[in-house]
DRENDO-1510 file (C-alpha; in Angstrom, 1 decimal, always signed):
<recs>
REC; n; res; u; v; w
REC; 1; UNK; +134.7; +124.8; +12.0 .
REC; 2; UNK; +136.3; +124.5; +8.9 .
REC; 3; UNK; +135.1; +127.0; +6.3 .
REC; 4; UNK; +134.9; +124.5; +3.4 .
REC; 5; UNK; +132.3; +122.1; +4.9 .
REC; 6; UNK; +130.2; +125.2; +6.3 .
REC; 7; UNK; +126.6; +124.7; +4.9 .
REC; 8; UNK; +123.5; +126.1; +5.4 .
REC; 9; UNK; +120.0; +124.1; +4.9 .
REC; 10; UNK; +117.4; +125.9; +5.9 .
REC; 11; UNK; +118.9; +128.3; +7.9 .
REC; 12; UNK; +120.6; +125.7; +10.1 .
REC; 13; UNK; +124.4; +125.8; +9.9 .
REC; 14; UNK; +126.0; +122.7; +9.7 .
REC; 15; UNK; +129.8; +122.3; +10.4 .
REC; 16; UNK; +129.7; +119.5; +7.6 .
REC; 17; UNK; +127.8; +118.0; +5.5 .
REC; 18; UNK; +126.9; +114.5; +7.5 .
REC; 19; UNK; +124.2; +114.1; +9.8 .
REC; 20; UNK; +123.0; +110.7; +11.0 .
REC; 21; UNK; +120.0; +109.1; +9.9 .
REC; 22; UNK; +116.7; +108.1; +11.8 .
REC; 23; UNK; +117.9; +104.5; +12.4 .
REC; 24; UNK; +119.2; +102.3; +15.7 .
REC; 25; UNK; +122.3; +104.8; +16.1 .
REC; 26; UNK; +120.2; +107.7; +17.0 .
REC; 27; UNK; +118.0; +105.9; +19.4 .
REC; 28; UNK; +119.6; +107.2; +23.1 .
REC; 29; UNK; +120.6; +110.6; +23.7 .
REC; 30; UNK; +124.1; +108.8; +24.8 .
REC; 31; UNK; +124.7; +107.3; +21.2 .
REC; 32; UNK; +124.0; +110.9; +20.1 .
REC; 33; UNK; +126.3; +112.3; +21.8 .
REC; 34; UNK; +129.0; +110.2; +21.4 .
REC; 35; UNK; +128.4; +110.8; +17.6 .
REC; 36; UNK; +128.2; +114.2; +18.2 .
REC; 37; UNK; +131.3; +114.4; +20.6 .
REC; 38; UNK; +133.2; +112.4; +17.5 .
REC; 39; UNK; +132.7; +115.2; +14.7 .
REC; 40; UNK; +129.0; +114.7; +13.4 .
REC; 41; UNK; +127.2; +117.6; +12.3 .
REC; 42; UNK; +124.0; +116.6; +14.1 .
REC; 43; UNK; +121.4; +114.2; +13.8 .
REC; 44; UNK; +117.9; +112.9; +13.4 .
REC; 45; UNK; +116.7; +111.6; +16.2 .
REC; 46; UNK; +114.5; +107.9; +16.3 .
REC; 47; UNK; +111.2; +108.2; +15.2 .
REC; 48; UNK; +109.2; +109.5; +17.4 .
REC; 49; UNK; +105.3; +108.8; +17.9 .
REC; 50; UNK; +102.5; +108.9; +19.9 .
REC; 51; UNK; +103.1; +106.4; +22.9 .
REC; 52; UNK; +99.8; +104.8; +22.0 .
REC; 53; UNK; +101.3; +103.9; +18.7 .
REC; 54; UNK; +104.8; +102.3; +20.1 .
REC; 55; UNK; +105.6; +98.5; +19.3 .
REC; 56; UNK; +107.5; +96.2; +20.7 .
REC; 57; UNK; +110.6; +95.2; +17.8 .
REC; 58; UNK; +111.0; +91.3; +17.4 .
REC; 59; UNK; +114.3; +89.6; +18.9 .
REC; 60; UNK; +115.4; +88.5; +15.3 .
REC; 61; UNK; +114.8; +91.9; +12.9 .
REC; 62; UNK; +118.1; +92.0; +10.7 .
REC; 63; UNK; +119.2; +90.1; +7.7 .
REC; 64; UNK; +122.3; +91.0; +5.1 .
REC; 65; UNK; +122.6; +90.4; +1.6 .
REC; 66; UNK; +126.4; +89.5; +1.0 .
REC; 67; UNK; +128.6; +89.9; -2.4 .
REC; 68; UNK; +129.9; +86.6; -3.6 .
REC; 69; UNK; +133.2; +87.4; -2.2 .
REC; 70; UNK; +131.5; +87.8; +1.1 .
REC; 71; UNK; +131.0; +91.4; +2.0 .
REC; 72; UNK; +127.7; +92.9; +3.5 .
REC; 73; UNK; +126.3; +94.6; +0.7 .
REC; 74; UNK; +122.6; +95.2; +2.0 .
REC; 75; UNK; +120.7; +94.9; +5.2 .
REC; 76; UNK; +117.2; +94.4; +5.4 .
REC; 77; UNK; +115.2; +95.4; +9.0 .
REC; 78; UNK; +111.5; +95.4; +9.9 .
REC; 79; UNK; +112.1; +97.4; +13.0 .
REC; 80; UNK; +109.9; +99.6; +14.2 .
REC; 81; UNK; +110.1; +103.0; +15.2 .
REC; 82; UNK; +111.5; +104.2; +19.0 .
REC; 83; UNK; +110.6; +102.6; +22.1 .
REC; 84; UNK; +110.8; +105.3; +24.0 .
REC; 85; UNK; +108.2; +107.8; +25.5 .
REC; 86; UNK; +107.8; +111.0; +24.1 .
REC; 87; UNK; +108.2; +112.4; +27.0 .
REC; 88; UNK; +111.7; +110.9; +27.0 .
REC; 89; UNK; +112.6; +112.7; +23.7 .
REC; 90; UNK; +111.4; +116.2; +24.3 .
REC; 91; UNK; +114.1; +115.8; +27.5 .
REC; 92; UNK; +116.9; +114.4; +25.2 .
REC; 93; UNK; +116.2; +116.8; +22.4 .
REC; 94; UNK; +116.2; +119.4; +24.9 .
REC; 95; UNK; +119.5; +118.2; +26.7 .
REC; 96; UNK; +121.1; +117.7; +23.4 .
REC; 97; UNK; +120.9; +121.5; +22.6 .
REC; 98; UNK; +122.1; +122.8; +26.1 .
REC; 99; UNK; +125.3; +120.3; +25.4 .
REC; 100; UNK; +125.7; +120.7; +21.8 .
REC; 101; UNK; +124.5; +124.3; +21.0 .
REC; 102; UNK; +125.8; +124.1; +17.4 .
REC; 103; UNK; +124.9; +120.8; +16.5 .
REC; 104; UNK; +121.6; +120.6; +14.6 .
REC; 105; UNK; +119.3; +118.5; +16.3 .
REC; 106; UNK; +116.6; +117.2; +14.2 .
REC; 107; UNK; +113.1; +115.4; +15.2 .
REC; 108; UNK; +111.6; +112.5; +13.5 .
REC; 109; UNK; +108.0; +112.1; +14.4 .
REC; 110; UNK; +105.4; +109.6; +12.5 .
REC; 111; UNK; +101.9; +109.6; +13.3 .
REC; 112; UNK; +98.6; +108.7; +12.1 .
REC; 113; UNK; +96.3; +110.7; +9.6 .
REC; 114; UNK; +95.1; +112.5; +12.1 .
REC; 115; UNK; +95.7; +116.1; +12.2 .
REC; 116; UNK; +96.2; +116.4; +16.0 .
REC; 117; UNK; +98.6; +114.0; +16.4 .
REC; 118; UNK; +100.8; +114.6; +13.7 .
REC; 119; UNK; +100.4; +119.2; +15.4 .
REC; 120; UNK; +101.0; +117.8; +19.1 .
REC; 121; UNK; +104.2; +115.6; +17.9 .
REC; 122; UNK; +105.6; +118.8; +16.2 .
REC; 123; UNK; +104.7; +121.3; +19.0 .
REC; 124; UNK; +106.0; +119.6; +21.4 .
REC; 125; UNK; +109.4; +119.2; +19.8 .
REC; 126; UNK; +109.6; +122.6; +18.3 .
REC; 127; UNK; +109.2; +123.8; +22.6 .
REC; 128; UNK; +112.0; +120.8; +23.2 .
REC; 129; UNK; +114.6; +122.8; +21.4 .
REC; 130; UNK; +114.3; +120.9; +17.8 .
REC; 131; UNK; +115.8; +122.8; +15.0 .
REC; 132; UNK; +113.7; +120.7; +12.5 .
REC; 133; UNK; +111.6; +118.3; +11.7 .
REC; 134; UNK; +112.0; +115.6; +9.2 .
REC; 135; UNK; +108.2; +113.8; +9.1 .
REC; 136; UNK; +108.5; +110.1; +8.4 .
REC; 137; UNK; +106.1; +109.6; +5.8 .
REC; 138; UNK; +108.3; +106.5; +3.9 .
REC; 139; UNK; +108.5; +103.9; +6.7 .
REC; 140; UNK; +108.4; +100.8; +4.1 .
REC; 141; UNK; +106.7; +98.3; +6.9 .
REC; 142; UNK; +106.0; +99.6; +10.1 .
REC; 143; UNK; +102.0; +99.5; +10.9 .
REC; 144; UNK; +100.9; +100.1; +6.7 .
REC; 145; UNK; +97.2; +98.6; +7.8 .
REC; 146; UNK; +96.6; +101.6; +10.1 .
REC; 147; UNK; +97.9; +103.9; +7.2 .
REC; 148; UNK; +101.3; +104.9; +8.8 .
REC; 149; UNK; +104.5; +105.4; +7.2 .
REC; 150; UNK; +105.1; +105.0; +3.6 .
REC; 151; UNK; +101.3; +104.1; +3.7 .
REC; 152; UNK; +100.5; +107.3; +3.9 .
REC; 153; UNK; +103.5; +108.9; +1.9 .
REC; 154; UNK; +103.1; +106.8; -1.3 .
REC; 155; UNK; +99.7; +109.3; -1.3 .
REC; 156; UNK; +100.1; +112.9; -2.9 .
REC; 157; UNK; +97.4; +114.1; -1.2 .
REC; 158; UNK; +98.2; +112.9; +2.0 .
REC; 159; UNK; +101.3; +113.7; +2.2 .
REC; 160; UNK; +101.0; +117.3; +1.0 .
REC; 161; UNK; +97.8; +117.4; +3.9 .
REC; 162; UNK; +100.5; +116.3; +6.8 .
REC; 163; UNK; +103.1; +118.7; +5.5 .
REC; 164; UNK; +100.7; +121.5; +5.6 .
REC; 165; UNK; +99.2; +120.7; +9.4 .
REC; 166; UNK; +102.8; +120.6; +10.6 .
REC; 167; UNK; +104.0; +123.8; +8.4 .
REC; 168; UNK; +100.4; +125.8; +10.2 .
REC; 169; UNK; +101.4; +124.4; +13.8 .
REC; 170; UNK; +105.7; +125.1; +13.9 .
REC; 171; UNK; +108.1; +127.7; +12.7 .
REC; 172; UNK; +111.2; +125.6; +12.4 .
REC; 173; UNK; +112.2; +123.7; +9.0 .
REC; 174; UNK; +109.8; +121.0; +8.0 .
REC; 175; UNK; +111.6; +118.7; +6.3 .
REC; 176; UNK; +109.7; +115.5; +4.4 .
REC; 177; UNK; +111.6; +112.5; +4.2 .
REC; 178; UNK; +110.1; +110.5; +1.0 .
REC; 179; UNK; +110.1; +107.1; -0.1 .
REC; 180; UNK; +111.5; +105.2; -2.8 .
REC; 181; UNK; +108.1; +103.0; -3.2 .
REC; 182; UNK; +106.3; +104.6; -5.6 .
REC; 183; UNK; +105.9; +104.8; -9.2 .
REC; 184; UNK; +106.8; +108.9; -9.1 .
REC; 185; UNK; +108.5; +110.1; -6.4 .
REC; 186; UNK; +108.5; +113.3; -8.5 .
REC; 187; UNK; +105.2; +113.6; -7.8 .
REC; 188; UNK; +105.0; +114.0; -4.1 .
REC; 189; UNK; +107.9; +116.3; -3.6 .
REC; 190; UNK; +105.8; +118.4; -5.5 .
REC; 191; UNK; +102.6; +117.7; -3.6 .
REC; 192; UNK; +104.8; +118.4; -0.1 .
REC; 193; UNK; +106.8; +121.2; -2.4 .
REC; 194; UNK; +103.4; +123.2; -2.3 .
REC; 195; UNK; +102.1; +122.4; +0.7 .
REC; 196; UNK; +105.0; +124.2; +2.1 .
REC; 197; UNK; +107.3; +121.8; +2.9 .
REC; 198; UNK; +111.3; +123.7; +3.9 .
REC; 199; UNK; +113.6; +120.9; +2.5 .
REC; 200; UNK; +113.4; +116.9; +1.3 .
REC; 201; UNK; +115.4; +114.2; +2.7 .
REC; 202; UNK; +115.5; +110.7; +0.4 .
REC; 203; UNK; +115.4; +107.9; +0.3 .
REC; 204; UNK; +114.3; +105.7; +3.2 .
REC; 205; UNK; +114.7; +102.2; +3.0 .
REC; 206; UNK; +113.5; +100.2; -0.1 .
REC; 207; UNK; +110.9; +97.4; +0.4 .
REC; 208; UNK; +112.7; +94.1; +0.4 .
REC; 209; UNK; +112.2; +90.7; +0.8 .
REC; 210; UNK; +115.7; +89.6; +2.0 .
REC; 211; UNK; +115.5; +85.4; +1.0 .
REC; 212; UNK; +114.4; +82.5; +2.2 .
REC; 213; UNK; +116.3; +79.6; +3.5 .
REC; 214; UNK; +115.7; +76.9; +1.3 .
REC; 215; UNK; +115.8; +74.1; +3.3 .
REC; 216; UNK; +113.0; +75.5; +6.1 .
REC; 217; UNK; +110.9; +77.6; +3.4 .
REC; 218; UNK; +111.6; +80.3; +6.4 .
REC; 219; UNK; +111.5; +83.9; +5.0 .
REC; 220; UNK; +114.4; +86.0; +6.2 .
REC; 221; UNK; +115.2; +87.1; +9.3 .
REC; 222; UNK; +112.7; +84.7; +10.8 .
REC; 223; UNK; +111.0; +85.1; +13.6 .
REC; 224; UNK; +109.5; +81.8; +15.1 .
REC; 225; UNK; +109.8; +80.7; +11.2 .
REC; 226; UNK; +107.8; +83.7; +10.2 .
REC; 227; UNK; +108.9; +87.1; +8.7 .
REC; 228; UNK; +107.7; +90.0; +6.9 .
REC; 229; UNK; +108.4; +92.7; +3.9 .
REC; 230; UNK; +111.1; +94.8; +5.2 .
REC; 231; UNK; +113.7; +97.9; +4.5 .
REC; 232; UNK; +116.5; +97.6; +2.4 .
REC; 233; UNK; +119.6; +99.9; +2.8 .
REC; 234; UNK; +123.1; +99.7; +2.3 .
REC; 235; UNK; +125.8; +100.2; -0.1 .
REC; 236; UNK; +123.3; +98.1; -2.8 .
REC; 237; UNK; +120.6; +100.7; -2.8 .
REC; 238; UNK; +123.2; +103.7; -3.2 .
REC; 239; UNK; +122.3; +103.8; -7.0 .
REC; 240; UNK; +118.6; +103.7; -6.1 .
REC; 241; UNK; +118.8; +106.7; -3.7 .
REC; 242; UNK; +121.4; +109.0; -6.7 .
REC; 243; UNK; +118.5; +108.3; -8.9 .
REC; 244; UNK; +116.0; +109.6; -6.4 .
REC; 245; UNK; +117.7; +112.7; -5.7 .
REC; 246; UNK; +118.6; +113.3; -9.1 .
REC; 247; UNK; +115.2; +113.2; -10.1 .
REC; 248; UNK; +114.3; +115.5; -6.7 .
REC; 249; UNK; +116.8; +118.0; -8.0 .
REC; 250; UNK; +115.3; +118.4; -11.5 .
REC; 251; UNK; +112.0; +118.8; -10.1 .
REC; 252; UNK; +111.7; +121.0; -6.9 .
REC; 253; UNK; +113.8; +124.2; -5.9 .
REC; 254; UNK; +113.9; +122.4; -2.6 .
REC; 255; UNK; +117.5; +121.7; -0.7 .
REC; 256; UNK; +117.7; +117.9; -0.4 .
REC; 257; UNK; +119.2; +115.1; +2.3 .
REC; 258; UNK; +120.8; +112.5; +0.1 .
REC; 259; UNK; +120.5; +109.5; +2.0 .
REC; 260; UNK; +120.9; +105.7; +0.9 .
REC; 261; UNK; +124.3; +103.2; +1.0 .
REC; 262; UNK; +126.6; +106.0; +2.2 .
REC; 263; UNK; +129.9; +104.8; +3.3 .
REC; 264; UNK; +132.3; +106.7; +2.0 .
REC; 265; UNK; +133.4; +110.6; +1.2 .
REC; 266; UNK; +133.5; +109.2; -2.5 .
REC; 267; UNK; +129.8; +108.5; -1.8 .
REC; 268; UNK; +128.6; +111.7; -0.3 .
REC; 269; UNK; +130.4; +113.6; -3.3 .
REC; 270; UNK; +128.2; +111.5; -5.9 .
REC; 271; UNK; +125.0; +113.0; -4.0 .
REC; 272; UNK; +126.0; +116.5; -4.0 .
REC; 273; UNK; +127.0; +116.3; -7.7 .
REC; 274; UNK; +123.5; +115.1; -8.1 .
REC; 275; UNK; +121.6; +117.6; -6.1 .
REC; 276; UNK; +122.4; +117.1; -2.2 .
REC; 277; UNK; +123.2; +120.1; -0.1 .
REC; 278; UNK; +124.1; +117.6; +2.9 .
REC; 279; UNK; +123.5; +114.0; +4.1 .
REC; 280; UNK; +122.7; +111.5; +6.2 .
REC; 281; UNK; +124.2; +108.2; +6.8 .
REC; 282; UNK; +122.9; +105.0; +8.9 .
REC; 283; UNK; +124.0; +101.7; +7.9 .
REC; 284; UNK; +127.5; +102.0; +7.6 .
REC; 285; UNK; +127.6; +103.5; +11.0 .
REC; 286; UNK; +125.6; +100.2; +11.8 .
REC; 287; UNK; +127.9; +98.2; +10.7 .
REC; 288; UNK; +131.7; +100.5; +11.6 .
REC; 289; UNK; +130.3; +102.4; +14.1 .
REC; 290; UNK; +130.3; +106.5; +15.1 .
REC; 291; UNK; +134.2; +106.7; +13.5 .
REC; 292; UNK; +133.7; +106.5; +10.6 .
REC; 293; UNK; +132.8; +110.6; +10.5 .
REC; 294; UNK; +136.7; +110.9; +10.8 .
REC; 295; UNK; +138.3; +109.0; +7.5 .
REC; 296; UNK; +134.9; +110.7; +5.7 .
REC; 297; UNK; +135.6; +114.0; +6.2 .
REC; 298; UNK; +139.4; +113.9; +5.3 .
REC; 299; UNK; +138.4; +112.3; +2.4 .
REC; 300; UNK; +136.1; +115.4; +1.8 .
REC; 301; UNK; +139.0; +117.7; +2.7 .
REC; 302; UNK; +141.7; +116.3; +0.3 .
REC; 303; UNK; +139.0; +116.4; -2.6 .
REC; 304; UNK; +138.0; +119.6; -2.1 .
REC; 305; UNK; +142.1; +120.8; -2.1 .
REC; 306; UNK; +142.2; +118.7; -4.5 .
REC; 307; UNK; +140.0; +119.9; -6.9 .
REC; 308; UNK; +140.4; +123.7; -5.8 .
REC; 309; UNK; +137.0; +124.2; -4.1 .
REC; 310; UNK; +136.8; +126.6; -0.8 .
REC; 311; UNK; +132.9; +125.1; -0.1 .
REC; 312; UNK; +131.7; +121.6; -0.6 .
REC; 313; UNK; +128.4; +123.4; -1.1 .
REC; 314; UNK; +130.2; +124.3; -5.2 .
REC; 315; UNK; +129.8; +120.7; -6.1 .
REC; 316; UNK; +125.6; +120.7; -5.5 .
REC; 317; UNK; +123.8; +119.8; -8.6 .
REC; 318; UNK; +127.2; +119.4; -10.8 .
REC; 319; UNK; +125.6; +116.6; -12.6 .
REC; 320; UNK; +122.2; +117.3; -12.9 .
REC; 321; UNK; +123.0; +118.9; -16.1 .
REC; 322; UNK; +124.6; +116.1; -17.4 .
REC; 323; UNK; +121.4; +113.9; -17.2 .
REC; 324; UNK; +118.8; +113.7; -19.8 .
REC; 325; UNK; +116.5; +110.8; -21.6 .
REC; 326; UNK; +117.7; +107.6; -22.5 .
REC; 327; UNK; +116.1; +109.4; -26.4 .
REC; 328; UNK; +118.4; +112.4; -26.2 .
REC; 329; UNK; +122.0; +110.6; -25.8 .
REC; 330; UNK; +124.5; +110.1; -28.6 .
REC; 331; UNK; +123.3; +107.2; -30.6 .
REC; 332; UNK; +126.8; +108.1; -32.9 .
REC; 333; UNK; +129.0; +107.8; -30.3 .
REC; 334; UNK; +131.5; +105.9; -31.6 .
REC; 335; UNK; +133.0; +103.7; -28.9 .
REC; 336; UNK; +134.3; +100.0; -28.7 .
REC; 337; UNK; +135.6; +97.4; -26.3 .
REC; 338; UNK; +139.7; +97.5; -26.6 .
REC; 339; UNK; +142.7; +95.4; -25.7 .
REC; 340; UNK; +144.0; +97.4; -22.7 .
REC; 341; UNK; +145.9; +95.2; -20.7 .
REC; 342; UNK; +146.4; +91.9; -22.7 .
REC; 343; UNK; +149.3; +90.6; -20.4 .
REC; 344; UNK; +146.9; +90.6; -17.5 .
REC; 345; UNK; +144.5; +87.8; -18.8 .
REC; 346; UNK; +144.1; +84.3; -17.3 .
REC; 347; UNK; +141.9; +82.9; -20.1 .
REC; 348; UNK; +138.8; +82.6; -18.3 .
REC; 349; UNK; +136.4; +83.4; -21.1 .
REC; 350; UNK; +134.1; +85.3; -19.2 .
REC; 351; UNK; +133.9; +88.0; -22.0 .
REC; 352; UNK; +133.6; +85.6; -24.7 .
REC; 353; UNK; +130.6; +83.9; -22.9 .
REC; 354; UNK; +129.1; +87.0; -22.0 .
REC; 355; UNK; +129.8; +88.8; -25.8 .
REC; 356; UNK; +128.6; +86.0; -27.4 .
REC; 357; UNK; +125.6; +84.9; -25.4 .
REC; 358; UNK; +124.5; +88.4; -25.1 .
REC; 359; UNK; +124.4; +89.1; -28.6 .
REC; 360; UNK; +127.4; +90.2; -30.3 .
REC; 361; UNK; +130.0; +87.3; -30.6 .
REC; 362; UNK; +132.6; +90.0; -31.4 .
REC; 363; UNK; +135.2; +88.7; -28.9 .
REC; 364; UNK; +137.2; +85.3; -29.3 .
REC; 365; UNK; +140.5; +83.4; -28.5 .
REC; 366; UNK; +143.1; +83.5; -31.5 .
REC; 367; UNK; +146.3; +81.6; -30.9 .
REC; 368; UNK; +145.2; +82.2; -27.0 .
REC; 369; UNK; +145.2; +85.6; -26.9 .
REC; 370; UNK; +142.0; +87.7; -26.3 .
REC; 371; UNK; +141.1; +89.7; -29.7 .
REC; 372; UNK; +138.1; +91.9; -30.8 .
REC; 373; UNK; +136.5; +92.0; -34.0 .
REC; 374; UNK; +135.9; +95.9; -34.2 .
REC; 375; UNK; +133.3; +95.0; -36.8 .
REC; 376; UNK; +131.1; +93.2; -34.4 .
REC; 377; UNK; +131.6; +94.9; -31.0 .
REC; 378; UNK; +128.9; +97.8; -31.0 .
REC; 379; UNK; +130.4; +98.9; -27.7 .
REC; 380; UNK; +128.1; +97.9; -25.5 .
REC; 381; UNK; +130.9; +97.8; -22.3 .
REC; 382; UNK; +129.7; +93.9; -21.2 .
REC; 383; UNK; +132.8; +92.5; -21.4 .
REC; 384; UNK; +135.0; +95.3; -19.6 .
REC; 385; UNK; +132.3; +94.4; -16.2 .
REC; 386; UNK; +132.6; +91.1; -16.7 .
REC; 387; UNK; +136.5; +91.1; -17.1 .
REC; 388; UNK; +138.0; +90.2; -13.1 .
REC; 389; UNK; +141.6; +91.2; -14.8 .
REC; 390; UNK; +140.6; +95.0; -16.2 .
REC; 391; UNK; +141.8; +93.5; -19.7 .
REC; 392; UNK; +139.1; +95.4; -21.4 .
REC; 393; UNK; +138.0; +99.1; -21.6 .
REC; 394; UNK; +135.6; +101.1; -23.7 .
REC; 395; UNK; +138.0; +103.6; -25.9 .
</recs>
């Protein structure tokens, strides 16, 4: 194990930050292993439920939201939540920990507001071998009429209720995983803060809607010309999810799972800076599979040399302090859009359009070369994002 990635969250030691999310690639105990086997730190299992509650997933239940150069930047789903018996996970949870001692081995369950389902669930996979739980309570679409899911965890009350049946029937960690849904997410963590929740994990997926092909009128992913609202994750919500956490951090004393568009080491060190202790990651194992643990941590490793760190676990909350009220900044700041690279540009115009139909008309062509009227340009930063050349910086 190597010392710099040692963590502990909640008494569990990790060997690293990254875990794997509730999501398709914790759905077998093979895929869990095999994750496992490659350098994971552990996982959270497939939702688990009562079987009465189990649904059958439709054929067609993914859809992507591509970049204009092409790329998969968000995936929507409206699956549901395992398949599989309960009875089948107590046995994998339980043959998980006899193969993996030192892996942490975490149970999702989801249930509805009835206190005796939501003590069995944990009971019975506290005797399995689970060394947590993480209680679904953000689910954006599976089974909201019979107040399930995010339903239920968009509710203060309710959720702090649920977190305190679990907390009176288990001794491991109780961890609440909280949605990004609702007006104050603030709010619940310290509902479930009281209650006695152990730790947080945000966000789940963000209710989407992912298009609709215009010919057919067919909402997307279609299924028999029908669809529904589904989750959003991916790299597009990654700024939805920092937000989340950072707001998590300033609120609670609580240790936190970042989760939401992780891909990258670069990613998972923007979620500690803002108040992460560790992580987990789904979609880009979706899409690049169970390796990607291996390029992510020696990422992590050559930062933390890098920067002179002996435990990932320094970096925790680095920004929080550096994040206040839109009323509180520097309104005197004096910054402006500069000539940085004029050799690069192709005369597109992009940052004259967008200066001067924005507001400012402080940028222009003179003799064809790019030039800013300092006068003008209240350094705003437009036209440096709307550059493709990196002609323009703030300075």
């Amino acid at each position: 194990m190597n010392n710099r990635f040692h963590t502990e969250f909640c008494g569990i030691t990790l060997e690293n930050p990254c875990l794997l999310a509730s999501a398709p690639p914790t759905q077998s105990r093979e895929g869990i292993a095999k994750a496992l086997q490659l350098g994971w730190a552990g996982a959270v299992t497939k939702t688990c439920a009562p079987d009465d509650l189990i649904t059958a997933d439709p054929a067609n239940r993914f859809a992507v939201y591509r970049s204009t150069e092409g790329k998969i930047a968000g995936l929507e789903n409206i699956e549901g939540l395992t398949r599989k018996t309960l009875a089948y996970w107590e046995a994998t949870v339980c043959q998980l920990k006899q193969e993996f001692p030192a892996k942490a081995i975490i149970a999702s369950i989801m249930a509805d507001p009835r206190r005796e389902a939501w003590q069995e669930l944990a009971r019975r996979m506290e005797a399995a071998g689970a060394d947590a739980l993480e209680l679904n309570l953000s689910c954006p679409h599976f089974r909201l009429a019979d107040n399930m899911g995010a339903a239920l965890g968009k509710n203060e009350d309710t959720s702090a209720a649920i977190t305190a049946w679990v907390k009176a029937a288990v001794k491991i960690p109780v961890i609440v995983k909280l949605t990004p849904n609702v007006s104050n997410i603030q709010t619940v963590a310290l509902a479930v803060e009281q209650a006695g929740a152990d730790a947080l994990a945000a966000i789940n997926t963000v209710q989407c809607l992912m298009g609709i092909d215009i010919e057919t009128f067919e909402p997307q992913p279609a299924v028999n010309g029908y669809s529904s609202f589904g989750g959003y994750s991916g790299s597009a919500i990654k700024p939805i999810g920092l937000r989340c956490v950072a707001q998590l951090a300033q609120s609670t004393k609580l240790p936190i799972h970042g989760i939401g568009g992780i891909g990258s080491w670069q990613d998972i060190i923007e979620y500690f800076a803002v108040g992460a202790s560790a992580v987990q990651i789904c979609t880009a194992v979706m899409f690049n599979g169970y390796g990607i643990i291996k390029p992510i941590i020696s990422g992590l490793e050559t930062y933390l040399e890098r920067k002179g760190l002996s435990k990932i676990g320094a970096l925790t909350g680095a920004a929080i302090p550096r994040i206040t009220s839109r009323e509180q900044l520097d309104m005197h700041w004096n910054r402006h859009s500069t000539i940085i690279a004029p050799e690069k540009c192709i005369h597109c115009g992009k940052c004259i359009r967008a200066c001067t139909e924005c507001g400012q008309s402080a940028i222009r062509f003179v003799n064809k070369i790019v030039t800013i009227d300092s006068n003008r340009c209240d350094g705003c930063s437009l036209c440096s994002h709307v550059c493709p050349q990196g002609v323009l910086a703030l300075r």
